[in-house]
C-alpha positions as CSV (number, residue, x, y, z in Angstrom):
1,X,-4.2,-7.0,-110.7
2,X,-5.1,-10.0,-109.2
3,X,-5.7,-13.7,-111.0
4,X,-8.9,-15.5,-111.0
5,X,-8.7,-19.1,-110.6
6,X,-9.9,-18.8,-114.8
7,X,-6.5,-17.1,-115.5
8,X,-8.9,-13.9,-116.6
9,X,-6.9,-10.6,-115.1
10,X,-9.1,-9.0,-112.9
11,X,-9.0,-5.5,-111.3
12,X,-8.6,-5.5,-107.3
13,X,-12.2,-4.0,-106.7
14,X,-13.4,-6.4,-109.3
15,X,-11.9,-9.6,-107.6
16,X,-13.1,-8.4,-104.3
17,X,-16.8,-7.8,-105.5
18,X,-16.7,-11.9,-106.9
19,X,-15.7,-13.4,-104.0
20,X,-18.4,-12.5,-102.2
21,X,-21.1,-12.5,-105.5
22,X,-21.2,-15.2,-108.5
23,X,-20.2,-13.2,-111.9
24,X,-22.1,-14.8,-114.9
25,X,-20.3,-16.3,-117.3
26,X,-20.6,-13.9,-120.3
27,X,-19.3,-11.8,-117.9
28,X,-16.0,-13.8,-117.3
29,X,-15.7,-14.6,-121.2
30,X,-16.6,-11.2,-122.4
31,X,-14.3,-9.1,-120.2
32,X,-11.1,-8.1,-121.8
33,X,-9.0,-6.4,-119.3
34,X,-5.8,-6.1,-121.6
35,X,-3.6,-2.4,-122.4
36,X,-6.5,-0.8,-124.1
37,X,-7.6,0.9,-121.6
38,X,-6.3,2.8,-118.9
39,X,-5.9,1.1,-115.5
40,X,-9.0,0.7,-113.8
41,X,-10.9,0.5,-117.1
42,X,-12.9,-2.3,-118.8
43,X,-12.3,-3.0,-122.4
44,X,-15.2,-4.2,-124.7
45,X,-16.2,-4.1,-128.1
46,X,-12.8,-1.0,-129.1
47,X,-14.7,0.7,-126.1
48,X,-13.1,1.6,-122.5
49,X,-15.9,1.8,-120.0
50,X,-15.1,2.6,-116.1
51,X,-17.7,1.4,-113.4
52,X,-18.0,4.2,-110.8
53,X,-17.7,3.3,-107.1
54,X,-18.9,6.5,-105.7
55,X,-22.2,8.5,-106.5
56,X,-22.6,12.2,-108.1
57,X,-25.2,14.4,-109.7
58,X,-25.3,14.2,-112.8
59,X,-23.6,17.2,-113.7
60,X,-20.6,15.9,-111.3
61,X,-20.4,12.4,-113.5
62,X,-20.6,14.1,-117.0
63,X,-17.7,16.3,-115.7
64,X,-15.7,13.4,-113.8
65,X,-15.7,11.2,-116.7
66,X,-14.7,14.3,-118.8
67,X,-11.5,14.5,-116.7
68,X,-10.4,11.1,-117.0
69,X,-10.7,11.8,-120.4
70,X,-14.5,9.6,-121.7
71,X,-18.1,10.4,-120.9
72,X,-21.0,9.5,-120.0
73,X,-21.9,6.2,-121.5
74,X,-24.0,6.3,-124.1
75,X,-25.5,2.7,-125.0
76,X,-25.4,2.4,-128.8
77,X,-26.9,-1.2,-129.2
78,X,-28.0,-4.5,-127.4
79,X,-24.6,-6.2,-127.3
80,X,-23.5,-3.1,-124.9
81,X,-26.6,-3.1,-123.0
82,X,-26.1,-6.6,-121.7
83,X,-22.6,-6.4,-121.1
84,X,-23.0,-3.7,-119.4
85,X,-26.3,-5.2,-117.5
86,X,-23.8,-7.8,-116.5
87,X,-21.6,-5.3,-114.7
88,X,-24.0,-3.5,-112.6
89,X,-26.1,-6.5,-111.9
90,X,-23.3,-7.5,-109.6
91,X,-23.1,-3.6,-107.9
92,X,-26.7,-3.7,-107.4
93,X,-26.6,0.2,-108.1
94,X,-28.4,2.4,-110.5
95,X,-26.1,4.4,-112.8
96,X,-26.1,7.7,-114.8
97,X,-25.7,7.3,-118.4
98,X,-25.2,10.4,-120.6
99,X,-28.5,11.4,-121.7
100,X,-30.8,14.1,-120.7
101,X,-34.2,16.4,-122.5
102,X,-32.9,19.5,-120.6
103,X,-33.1,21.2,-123.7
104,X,-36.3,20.1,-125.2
105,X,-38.5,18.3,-122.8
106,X,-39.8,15.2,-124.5
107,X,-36.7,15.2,-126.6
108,X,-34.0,12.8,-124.9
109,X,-30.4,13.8,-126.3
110,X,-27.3,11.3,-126.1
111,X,-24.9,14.5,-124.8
112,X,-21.8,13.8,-126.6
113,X,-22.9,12.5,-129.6
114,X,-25.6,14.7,-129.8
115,X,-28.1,11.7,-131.1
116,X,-31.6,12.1,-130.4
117,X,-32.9,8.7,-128.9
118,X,-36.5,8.7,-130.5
119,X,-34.4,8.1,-133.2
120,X,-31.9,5.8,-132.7
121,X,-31.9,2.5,-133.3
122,X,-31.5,1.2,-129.7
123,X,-33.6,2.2,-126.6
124,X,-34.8,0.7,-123.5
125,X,-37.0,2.2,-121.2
126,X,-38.8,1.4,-118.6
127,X,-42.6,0.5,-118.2
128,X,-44.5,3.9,-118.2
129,X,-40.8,5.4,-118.8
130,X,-40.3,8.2,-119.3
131,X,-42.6,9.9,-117.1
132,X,-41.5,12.9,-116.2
133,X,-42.3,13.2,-112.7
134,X,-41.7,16.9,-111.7
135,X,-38.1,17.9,-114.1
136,X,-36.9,14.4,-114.1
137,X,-34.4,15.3,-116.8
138,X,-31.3,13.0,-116.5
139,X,-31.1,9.4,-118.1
140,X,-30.4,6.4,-115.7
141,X,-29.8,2.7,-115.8
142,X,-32.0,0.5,-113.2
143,X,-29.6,-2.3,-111.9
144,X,-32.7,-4.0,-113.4
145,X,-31.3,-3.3,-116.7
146,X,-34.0,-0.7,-117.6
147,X,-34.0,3.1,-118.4
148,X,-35.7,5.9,-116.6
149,X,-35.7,9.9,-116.8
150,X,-34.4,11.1,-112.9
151,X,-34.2,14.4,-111.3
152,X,-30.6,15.0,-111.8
153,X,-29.7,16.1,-107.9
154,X,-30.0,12.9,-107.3
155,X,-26.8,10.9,-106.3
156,X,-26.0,8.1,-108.4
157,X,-22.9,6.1,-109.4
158,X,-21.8,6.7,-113.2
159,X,-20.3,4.8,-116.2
160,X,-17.7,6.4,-118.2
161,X,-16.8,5.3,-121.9
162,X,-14.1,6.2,-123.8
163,X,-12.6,4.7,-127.4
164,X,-10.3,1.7,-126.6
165,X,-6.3,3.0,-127.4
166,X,-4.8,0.3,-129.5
167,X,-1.4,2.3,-130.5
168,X,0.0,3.3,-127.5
169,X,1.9,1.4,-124.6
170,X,0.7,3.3,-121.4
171,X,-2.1,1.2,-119.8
């Protein structure tokens, strides 16, 4: 861990990435980068939420994010869309989030939780989204900060979420 001149604790890759690009400031106040998460790992909100640097199918980043013990992100609410806007704003890459209508077409399914997004409280698609453009089937975040239904061969970078550990001692 390195120190900002802010005293904030920020992860190597993290402090690299913000000398060379401007971090907002929400970001700065909002991230909390204490023993509630394992290293590596961004705490907000009781969540954990890891910031991929390398890209998979889908499939690959449901099952990466499985080992490291979280999933796919699933984005609950506006307060964790922006923050996690914030995050990829400054990676400039489209991520997967945990989401797909492989089972129904039309019928977009938060995997883990099992929450159908028609009717949830929170969504965010894209203009014209989703379109379904041959089997576009897999959710994804625009670095835009907009949703839209991919083909999931596609290689993209991922965001993993797990609960934030408040009992236990290991980082």
């Amino acid at each position: 861990m390195i120190r900002s001149k802010q005293n904030f604790q920020l992860p190597e890759w993290l402090f690299d990435l913000s000398q060379s690009v401007t971090l907002s400031f929400y970001a700065y106040i909002h991230l909390n980068f204490s023993g509630q998460c394992k290293h590596g790992w961004i705490n907000h909100d009781e969540e954990c939420y890891f910031f991929s640097r390398d890209a998979l199918l889908w499939t690959g980043a449901m099952e990466m994010c499985r080992i490291h013990g979280g999933y796919l992100v699933e984005v609950d609410n506006e307060m964790e869309e922006k923050f996690i806007e914030n995050i990829i704003n400054v990676f400039r890459y489209d991520f997967w989030l945990g989401a797909s209508d492989t089972i129904v077409e039309g019928e977009w399914v938060w995997e883990t939780s099992g929450t159908v997004i028609s009717q949830s409280s929170y969504k965010k698609w894209g203009h014209n989204q989703p379109d379904n453009h041959g089997p576009e089937n897999c959710l994804a975040l625009h670095h835009g900060g907009t949703w839209t239904d991919e083909l999931c061969s596609l290689m993209k970078h991922y965001i993993c979420e797990s609960k934030a550990r408040y009992n236990e001692t290991e980082g």
